[in-house]
GUTI-437589 format. One line per 10 residues: number of its first residue (from 1); their letters; for each residue x, y, z of C-alpha. Coordinates in nm, 3 decimals. Example, Ala and Ser with C-alpha at 12.3 -4.5 7.8 and 13.67 -1.06 7.14 Angstrom:
1) AS) 1.230 -0.450 0.780  1.367 -0.106 0.714;
END
This chain:
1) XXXXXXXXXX) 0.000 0.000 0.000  0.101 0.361 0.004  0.256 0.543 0.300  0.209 0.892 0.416  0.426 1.020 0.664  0.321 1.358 0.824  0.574 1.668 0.791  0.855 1.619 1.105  0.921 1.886 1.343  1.216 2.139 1.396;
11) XXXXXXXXXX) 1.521 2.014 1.463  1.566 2.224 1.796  1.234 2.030 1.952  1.400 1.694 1.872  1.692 1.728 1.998  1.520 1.853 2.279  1.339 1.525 2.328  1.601 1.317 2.282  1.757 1.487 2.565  1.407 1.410 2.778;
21) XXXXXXXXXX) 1.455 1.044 2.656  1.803 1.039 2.749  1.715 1.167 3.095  1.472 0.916 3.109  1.641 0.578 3.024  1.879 0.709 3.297  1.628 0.715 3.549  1.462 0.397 3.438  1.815 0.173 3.476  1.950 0.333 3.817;
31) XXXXXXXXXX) 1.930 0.091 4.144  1.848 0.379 4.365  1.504 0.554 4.524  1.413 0.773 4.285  1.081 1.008 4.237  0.900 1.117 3.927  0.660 1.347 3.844  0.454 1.350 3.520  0.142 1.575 3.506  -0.129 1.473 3.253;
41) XXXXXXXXXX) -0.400 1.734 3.271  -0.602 1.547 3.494  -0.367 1.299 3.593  -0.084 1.335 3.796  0.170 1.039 3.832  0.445 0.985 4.109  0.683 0.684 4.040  0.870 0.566 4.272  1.118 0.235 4.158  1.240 0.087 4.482;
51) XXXXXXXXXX) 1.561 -0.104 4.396  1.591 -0.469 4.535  1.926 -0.429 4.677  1.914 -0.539 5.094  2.031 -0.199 5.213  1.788 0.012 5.004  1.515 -0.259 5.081  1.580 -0.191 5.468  1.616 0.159 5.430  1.240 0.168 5.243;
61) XXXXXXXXXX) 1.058 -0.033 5.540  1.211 0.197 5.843  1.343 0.581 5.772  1.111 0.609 5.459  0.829 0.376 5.519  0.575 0.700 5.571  0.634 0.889 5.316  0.669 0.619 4.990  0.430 0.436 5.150  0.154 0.739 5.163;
71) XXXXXXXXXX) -0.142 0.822 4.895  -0.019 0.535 4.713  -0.267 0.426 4.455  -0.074 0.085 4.238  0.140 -0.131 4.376  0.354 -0.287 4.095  0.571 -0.549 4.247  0.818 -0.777 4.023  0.900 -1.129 4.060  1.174 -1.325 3.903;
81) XXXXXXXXXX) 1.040 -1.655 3.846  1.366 -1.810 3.854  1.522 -1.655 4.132  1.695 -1.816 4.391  1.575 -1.601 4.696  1.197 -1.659 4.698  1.191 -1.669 5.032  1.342 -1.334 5.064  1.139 -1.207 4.778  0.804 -1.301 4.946;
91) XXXXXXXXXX) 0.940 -1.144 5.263  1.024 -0.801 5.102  0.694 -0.851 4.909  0.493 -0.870 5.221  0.669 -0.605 5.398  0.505 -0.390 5.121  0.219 -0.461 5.187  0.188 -0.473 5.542  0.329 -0.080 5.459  0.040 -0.030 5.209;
101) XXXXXXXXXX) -0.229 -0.176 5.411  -0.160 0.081 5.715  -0.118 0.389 5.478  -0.260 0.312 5.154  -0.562 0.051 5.245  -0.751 0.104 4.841  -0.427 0.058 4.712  -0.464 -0.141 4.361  -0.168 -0.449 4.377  -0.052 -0.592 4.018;
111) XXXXXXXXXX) 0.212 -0.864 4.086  0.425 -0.973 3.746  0.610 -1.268 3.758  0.835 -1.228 3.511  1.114 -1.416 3.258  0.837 -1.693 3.230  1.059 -1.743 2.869  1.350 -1.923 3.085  1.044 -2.160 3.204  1.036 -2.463 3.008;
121) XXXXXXXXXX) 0.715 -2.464 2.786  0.548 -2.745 2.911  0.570 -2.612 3.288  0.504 -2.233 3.241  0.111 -2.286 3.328  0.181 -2.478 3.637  0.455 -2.323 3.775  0.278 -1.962 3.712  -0.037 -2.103 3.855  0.125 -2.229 4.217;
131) XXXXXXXXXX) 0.257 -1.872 4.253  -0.053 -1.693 4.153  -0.240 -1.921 4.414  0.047 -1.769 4.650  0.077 -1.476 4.598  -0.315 -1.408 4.641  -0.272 -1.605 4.982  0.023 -1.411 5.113  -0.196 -1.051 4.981  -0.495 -1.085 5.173;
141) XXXXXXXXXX) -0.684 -0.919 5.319  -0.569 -0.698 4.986  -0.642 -0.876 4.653  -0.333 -0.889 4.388  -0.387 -0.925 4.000  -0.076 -1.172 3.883  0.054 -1.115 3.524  0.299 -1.413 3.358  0.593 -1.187 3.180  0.827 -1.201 2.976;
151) XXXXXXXXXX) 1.026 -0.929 2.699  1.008 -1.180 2.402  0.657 -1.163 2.389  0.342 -0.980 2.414  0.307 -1.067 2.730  0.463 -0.734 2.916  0.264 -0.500 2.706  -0.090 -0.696 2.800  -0.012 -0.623 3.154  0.139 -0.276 3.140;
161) XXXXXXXXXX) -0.178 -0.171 2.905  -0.387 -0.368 3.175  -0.251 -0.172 3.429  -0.277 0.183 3.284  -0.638 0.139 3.186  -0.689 0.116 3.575  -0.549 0.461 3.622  -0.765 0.595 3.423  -1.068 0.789 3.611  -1.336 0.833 3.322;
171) XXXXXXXXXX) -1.293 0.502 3.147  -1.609 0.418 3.079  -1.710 0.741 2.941  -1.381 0.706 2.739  -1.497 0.406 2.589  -1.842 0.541 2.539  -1.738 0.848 2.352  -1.477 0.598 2.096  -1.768 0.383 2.056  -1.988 0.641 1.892;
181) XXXXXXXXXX) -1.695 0.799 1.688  -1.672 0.510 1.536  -1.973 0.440 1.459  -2.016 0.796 1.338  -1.722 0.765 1.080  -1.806 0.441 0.985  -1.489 0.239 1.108  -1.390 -0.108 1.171  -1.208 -0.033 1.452  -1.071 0.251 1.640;
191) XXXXXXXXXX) -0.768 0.265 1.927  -0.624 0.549 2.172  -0.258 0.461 2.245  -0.068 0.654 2.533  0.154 0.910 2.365  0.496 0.809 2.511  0.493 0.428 2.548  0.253 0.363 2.288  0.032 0.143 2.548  -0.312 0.046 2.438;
201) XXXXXXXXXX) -0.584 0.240 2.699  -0.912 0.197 2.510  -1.050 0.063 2.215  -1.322 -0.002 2.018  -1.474 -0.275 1.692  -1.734 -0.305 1.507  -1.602 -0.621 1.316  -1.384 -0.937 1.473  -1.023 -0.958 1.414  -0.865 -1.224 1.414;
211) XXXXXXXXXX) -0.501 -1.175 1.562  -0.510 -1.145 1.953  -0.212 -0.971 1.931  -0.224 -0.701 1.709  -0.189 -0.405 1.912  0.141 -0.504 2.078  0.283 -0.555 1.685  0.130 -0.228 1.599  0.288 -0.081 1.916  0.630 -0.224 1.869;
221) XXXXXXXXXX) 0.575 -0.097 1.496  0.527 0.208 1.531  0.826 0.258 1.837  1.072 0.109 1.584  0.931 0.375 1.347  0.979 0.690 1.580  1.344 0.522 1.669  1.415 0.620 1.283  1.211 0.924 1.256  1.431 1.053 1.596;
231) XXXXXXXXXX) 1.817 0.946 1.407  1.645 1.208 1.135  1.602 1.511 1.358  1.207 1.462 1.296  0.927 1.356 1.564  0.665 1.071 1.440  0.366 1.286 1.379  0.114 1.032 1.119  0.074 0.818 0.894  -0.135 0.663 0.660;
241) XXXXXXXXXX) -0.146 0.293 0.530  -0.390 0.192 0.256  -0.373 -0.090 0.036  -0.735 -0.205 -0.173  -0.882 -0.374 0.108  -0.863 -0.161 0.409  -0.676 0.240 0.511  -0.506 0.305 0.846  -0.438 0.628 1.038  -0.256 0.674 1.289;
251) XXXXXXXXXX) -0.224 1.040 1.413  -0.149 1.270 1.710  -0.497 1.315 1.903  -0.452 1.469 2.232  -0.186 1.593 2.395  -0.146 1.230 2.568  -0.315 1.032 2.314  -0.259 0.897 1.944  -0.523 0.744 1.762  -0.521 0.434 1.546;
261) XXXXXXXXXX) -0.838 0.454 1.270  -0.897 0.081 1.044  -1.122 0.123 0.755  -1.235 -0.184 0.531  -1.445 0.082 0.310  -1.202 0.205 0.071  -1.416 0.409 -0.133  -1.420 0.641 0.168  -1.179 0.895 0.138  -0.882 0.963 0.360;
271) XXXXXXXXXX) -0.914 1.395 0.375  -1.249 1.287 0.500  -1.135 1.042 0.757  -0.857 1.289 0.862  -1.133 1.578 0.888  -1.294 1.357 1.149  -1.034 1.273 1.364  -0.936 1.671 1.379  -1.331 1.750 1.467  -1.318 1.481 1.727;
281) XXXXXXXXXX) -0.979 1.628 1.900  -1.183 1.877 2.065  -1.389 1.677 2.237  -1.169 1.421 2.348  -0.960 1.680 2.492  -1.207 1.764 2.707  -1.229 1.439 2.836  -0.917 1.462 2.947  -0.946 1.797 3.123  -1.210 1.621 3.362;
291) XXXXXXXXXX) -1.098 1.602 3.723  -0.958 1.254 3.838  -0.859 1.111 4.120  -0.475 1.204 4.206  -0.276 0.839 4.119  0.065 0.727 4.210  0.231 0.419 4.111  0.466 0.227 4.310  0.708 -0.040 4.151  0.931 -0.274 4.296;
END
C-alpha cells in the first residue's frame, strides 16, 4: 500500500526530546530511590522504583516507610520466576504490603512474575499457577492481580496496558465516547494509544479480528518507526497505510493520546477520515481535562 508520513518537526524540539529520553532511560536503569513526576492534565503520576538491593530494601521499610508508602494508589511489584531467593522475595513482598495496608488501604496491587521465557514450555502454566495461588494467599486481606511476563513476547505489554487502563478515572465514558466515533465515521475499529509508550488504553470494533495480538505488533511498529524518525532530527507525527482492502491512520490526538483509525471501506476517502479525527480532538480533549482522582504508582 502507500505510506504517508506527516511533515517532522524542527530540529531544535527533537533534539530537545532526545535529551528528555536520554534523561529518562537514565532514570529507568538506576538501582536507587528515585521520584517522578509527570502531570497529565487530569492525571498526575508519582513513580517511585524501589531497587531490590538489601540496604535500600531496609532503608524503604524503616526511615522512609511514611512517606513512599503514603497516597499510594498501584502497587507494581516484580518477581523473578527463577530466582533463587523466593523466600526473601516473598518477605520483602509482604513487607510492602503490610506498609500499604496501614497507609494506603484502596491501594490497587498488580504482581508480574516475570522471565516466564527461561520456564520450560510445558511447565510455564503450572509453575505460574502455584505462585498466583500464593501470591493471592500471602496478599490478603488486599487482593493482587498476577501477570505471567516475559520481553520476548506480548506478554509485558498486555499487563502494562492492563494496568494503565486502571489509572484511568473516566474510562467508561472514554470508551463510550470511541464507541460512537466510530460508529459515526463508519470504522472497523478505532484505538487510543498513550503518547509516550505507545500502550493500548481503550479501544473499540465493530467487526472481529482475528489476531489477539495485534496491538502489541502495531505498538512495537510504530516505536521502531519513531526510533528512525528521531536518528532524522524529525518527531513521528502520522501516517497513513492503505492498500485495496482496508486504510489506516494513525495520528497525534490529544496531547497524551494517538489514535489508530482501520477502515475496510475504501471508497471512503482519507481527507475525510482525517477531517474527522481533527473535529473529534476537541472533544476528546475535554475528556481529558475532567478532574480525576490524584494516582501514584509504586514499583518494585
Amino acid at each position: 500500500g502507500n505510506l504517508h508520513i506527516a511533515k517532522g518537526v524542527t530540529l531544535e524540539k527533537a533534539k530537545r526530546q532526545k535529551k528528555i529520553n536520554k534523561r529518562n532511560r537514565k532514570f529507568l536503569h538506576s538501582k536507587g530511590n528515585h521520584k517522578k513526576k509527570k502531570k497529565k492534565d487530569n492525571l498526575q503520576n508519582d513513580f517511585f522504583f524501589l531497587a531490590r538491593q538489601d540496604t535500600f530494601m531496609e532503608n524503604y521499610f524503616t526511615s522512609q516507610r511514611d512517606n513512599i508508602f503514603r497516597n499510594v494508589e498501584v502497587l507494581i511489584y516484580v518477581f523473578d520466576v527463577e530466582s533463587r531467593e523466593l523466600e526473601k522475595d516473598m518477605h520483602y513482598y509482604q513487607s510492602c504490603l503490610e506498609a500499604i495496608l496501614q497507609n494506603s488501604p484502596d491501594a490497587k496491587i498488580f504482581c508480574l512474575v516475570h522471565k516466564m521465557d527461561l520456564v520450560q514450555e510445558d511447565q510455564r502454566d503450572l509453575i505460574f499457577k502455584e505462585r498466583e495461588e500464593d501470591l493471592r494467599r500471602l496478599s490478603r486481606p488486599l487482593e493482587c492481580s498476577c501477570f505471567r511476563t516475559s520481553i520476548w513476547d506480548e506478554t509485558l505489554y498486555k499487563a502494562w496496558s492492563s494496568i494503565v487502563y486502571q489509572l484511568i478515572p473516566n474510562v467508561q465514558q472514554l470508551e463510550m465516547n470511541l464507541r460512537n466515533f466510530a460508529e459515526i465515521i463508519e470504522a472497523d475499529e478505532v484505538l487510543l494509544f498513550e503518547r509516550a509508550t505507545f500502550l493500548v488504553i481503550s479501544h473499540y470494533q465493530c467487526k472481529e479480528q482475528r489476531d489477539a495480538h495485534r496491538f502489541e505488533k502495531i505498538s512495537n511498529i510504530i516505536k521502531q518507526f519513531k526510533l528512525s524518525c528521531s536518528k532524522l532530527a524529525a518527531s513521528f507525527q502520522s501516517m497513513e497505510v492503505r492498500n485495496s482492502n482496508f486504510a489506516a491512520f494513525i495520528d497525534i490526538f490529544t496531547s497524551n493520546t494517538y489514535v489508530m483509525v482501520v477502515m475496510s471501506d475504501p471508497s471512503i476517502p482519507s481527507a475525510a477520515t482525517l477531517i474527522n479525527i481533527r473535529n473529534a480532538r476537541k472533544h476528546f480533549e475535554k475528556l481529558e481535562r475532567v478532574d480525576g482522582p490524584k494516582q501514584c504508582l509504586l514499583m518494585r
